[in-house]
N, C-alpha and C positions, 0 to 999 in steps of 0.2 A: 504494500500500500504506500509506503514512504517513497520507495522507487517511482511507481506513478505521479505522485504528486510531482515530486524533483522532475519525472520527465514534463508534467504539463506546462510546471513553470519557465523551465527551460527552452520551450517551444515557445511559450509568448514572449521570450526576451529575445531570442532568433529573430523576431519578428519589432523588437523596440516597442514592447507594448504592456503594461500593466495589466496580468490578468483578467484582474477585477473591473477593467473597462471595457471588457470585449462582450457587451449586452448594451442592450437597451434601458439606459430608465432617467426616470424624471429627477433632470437636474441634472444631467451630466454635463454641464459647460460650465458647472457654478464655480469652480476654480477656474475653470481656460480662459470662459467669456462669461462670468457674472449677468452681463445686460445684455447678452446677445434675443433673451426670446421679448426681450423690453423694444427693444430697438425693431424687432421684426413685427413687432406689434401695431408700434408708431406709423411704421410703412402700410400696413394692411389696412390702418385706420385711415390713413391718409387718401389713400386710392379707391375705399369702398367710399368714403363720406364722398368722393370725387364723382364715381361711378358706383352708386350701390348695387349695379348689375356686375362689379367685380367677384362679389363675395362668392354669387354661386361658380364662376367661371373656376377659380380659386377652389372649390368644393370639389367641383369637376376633374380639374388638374392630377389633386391627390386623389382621388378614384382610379383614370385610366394611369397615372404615373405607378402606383403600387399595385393596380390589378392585371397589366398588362405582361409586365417586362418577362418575356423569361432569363433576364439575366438578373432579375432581383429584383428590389423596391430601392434602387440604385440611381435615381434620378436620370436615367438613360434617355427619358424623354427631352431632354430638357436639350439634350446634345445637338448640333443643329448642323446638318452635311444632308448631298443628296442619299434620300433612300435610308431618310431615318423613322425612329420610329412613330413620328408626328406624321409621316406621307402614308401612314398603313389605314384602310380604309376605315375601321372602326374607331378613327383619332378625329378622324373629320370632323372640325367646330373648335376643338380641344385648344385652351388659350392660356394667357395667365403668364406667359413665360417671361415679359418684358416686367409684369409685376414683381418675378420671384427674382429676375436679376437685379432689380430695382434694392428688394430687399439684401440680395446678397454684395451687392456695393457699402451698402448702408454697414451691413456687420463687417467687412473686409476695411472698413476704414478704422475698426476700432480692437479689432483680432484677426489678423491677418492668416490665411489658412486654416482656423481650426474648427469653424463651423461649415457641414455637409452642405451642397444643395439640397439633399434628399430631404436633410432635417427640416430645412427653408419651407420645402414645400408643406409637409406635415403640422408644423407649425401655424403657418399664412392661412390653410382650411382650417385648423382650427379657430381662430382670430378670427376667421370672416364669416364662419357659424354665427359665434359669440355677437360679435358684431349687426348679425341680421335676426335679435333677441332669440339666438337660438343658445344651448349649454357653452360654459364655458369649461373643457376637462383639461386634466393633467395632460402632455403627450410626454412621452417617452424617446429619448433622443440616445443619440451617436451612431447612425447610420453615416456608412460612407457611402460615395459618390463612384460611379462605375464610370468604364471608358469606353465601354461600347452602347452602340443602338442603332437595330438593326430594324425597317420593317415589317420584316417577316417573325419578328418576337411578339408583335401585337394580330397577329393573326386568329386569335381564338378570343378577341371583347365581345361580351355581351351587347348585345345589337338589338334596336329599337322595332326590329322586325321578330325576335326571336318569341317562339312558341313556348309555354309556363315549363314545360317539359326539358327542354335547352336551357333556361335561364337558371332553374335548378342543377341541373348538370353543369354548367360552366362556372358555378360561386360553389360547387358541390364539389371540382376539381381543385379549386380553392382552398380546399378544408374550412370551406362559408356554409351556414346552415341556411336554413329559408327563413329564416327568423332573419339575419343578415341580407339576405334579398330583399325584404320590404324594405328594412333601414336603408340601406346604402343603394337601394334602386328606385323604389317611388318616394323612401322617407328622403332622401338628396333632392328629389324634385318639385321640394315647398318653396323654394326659391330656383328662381332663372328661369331660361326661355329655351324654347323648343323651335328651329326654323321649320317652314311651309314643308321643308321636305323631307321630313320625319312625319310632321302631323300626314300629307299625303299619301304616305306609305301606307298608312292607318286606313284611312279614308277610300284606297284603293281596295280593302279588301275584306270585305262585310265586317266591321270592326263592334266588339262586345262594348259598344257607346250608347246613349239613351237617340232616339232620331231626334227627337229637337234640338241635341248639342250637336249630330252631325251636320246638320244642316246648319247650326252656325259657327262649325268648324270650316263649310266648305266655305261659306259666303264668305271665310276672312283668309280660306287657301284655296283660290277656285284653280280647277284644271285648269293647265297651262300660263296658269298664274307666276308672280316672281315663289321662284323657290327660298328666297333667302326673305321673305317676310317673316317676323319672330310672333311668336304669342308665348304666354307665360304659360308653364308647364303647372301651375298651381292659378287656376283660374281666379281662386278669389284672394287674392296676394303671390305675387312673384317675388317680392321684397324681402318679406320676413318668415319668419321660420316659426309656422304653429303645422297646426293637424289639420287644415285644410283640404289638403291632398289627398289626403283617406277618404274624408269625406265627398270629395268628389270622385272619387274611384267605386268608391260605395252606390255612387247615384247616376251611374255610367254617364259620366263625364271627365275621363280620362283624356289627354290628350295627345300622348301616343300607346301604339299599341303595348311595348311592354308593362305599363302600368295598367293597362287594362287587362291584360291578359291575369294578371296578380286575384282578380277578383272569381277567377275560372276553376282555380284549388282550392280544394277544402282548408288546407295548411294554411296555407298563405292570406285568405279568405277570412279568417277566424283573426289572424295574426294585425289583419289593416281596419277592420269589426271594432279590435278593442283598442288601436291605438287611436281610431276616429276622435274617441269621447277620452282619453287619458291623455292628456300635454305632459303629464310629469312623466309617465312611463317612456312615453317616447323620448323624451328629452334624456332619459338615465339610457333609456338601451342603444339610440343614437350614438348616444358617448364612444359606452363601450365598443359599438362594432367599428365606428370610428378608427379606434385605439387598435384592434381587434386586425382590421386590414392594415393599417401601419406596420405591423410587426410579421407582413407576410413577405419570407426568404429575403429578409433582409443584408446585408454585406456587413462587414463586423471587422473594427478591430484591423488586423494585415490585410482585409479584402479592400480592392479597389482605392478609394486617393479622396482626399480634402480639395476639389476644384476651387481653383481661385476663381471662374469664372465659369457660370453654369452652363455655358452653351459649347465650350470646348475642352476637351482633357486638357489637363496640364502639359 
């Protein structure tokens, strides 16, 4: 047993690395960068109160940035060459990147190298929740920053066209439960917009929606209409962060198909039922799934690099 230990340790020191920092958890800068999640705050504040449609874009970001990569939750998106993983078709829309550089200037002027993009990102959604009166949780940091991105790594995101049966399977690949599907799939869509060419998609193909909302789905996406017209994905607030969205998922007035489709399963059915009428339950399990996809195949420790600048390796 002594033996192992002395090799484990010896391994993180091969590597220039304090054991005991090769995880995730809250608070890990508070010697390196003391004010680094102050500073990334100030930024996210500054840019939502700018544009309050930042915050969901920012919610978005950390969604496909940690649920896509196969090379980790390594900020890989963020990397910017042809035939990265922002050009992979299920990234389409997917923004935020000038905000999270924004922020990672902001921390790079005051601790040079030692905060991740990844963390940036992680961070920035959590702040822009908070920010659009939604929870404000712990996150857990010292993710390092990958050098690759590729986009054939984003090939398997859950997609606005996809059947209850596939959206489960693909957050079920995850190690995500269907509990984690509402949250982080229709519970993410109380705030921000949906373009004409998502809702369309929907609209093209007898969609599980009440017909008076289809008809005033088509009237605002008509055939051959601009595809890049936006409507808010939470009809009765896009701004802020309550349980609206349930409730309009409940009263077939979804506005695209994957959150309609939510209303199809018994599971999942039961699951958007009880968060319609509970703000505090949603608000606590949000949290956690939150926290829950941050910590999927993350880089640690001797994996990957502290980017000075999130859109190119070092």
């Amino acid at each position: 047993m002594k033996m192992m230990i002395t090799f484990v340790i010896s391994y993180f020191m091969l590597l220039n690395l304090n054991p005991l920092e090769a995880q995730l958890s809250v608070g890990f800068y508070a010697d390196k960068c003391p004010t680094a999640e102050s500073v990334v705050r100030a930024v996210i504040r500054n840019k939502v109160t700018t544009d309050p449609l930042n915050a969901a874009v920012l919610l978005r970001l950390q969604f496909f940035i940690f649920f896509s990569d196969l090379q980790g939750c390594d900020g890989s998106i963020l990397l910017r060459h042809n035939a990265d993983e922002s050009a992979a078709p299920g990234n389409a829309g997917v923004g935020g990147f000038s905000v999270i550089e924004d922020a990672k200037a902001a921390v790079e002027k005051i601790c040079p190298g030692v905060v991740s993009c990844a963390d940036i990102v992680a961070l920035a959604a959590r702040d822009a929740v908070s920010l659009s009166n939604g929870p404000f949780f712990e996150v857990p940091t010292g993710r390092r920053d990958g050098r690759v991105s590729r986009a054939e790594d984003a090939a398997n995101l859950p997609d606005s066209e996809d059947s209850i049966e596939i959206l489960k399977s693909k957050f079920g690949e995850k190690g995500l439960t269907e509990k984690d599907l509402v949250l982080l799939s229709a519970g993410a869509h109380t705030i921000g917009q949906a373009a004409c060419f998502f809702v369309n998609q929907m609209l093209d193909s007898a969609p599980p929606i009440s017909p008076e909302f289809f008809g005033n789905l088509r009237s605002r996406c008509p055939e051959g209409g601009d595809v890049n017209v936006k409507l808010p994905l939470d009809w009765d607030g896009e701004l802020l962060f309550d349980t609206h969205i349930f409730t309009n998922i409940k009263s077939g007035r979804a506005v695209i198909s994957s959150d309609a489709v939510l209303y199809q399963d018994p599971a999942t059915k039961k699951l958007i039922d009880a968060y319609a009428t509970n703000s505090s339950a949603f608000a606590a399990d949000f949290a956690g799934a939150m926290v829950k996809l941050g910590r999927l195949n993350v880089k640690l420790g001797g994996e990957g690099e502290v980017r000075r600048f999130c859109n190119i390796p070092n």
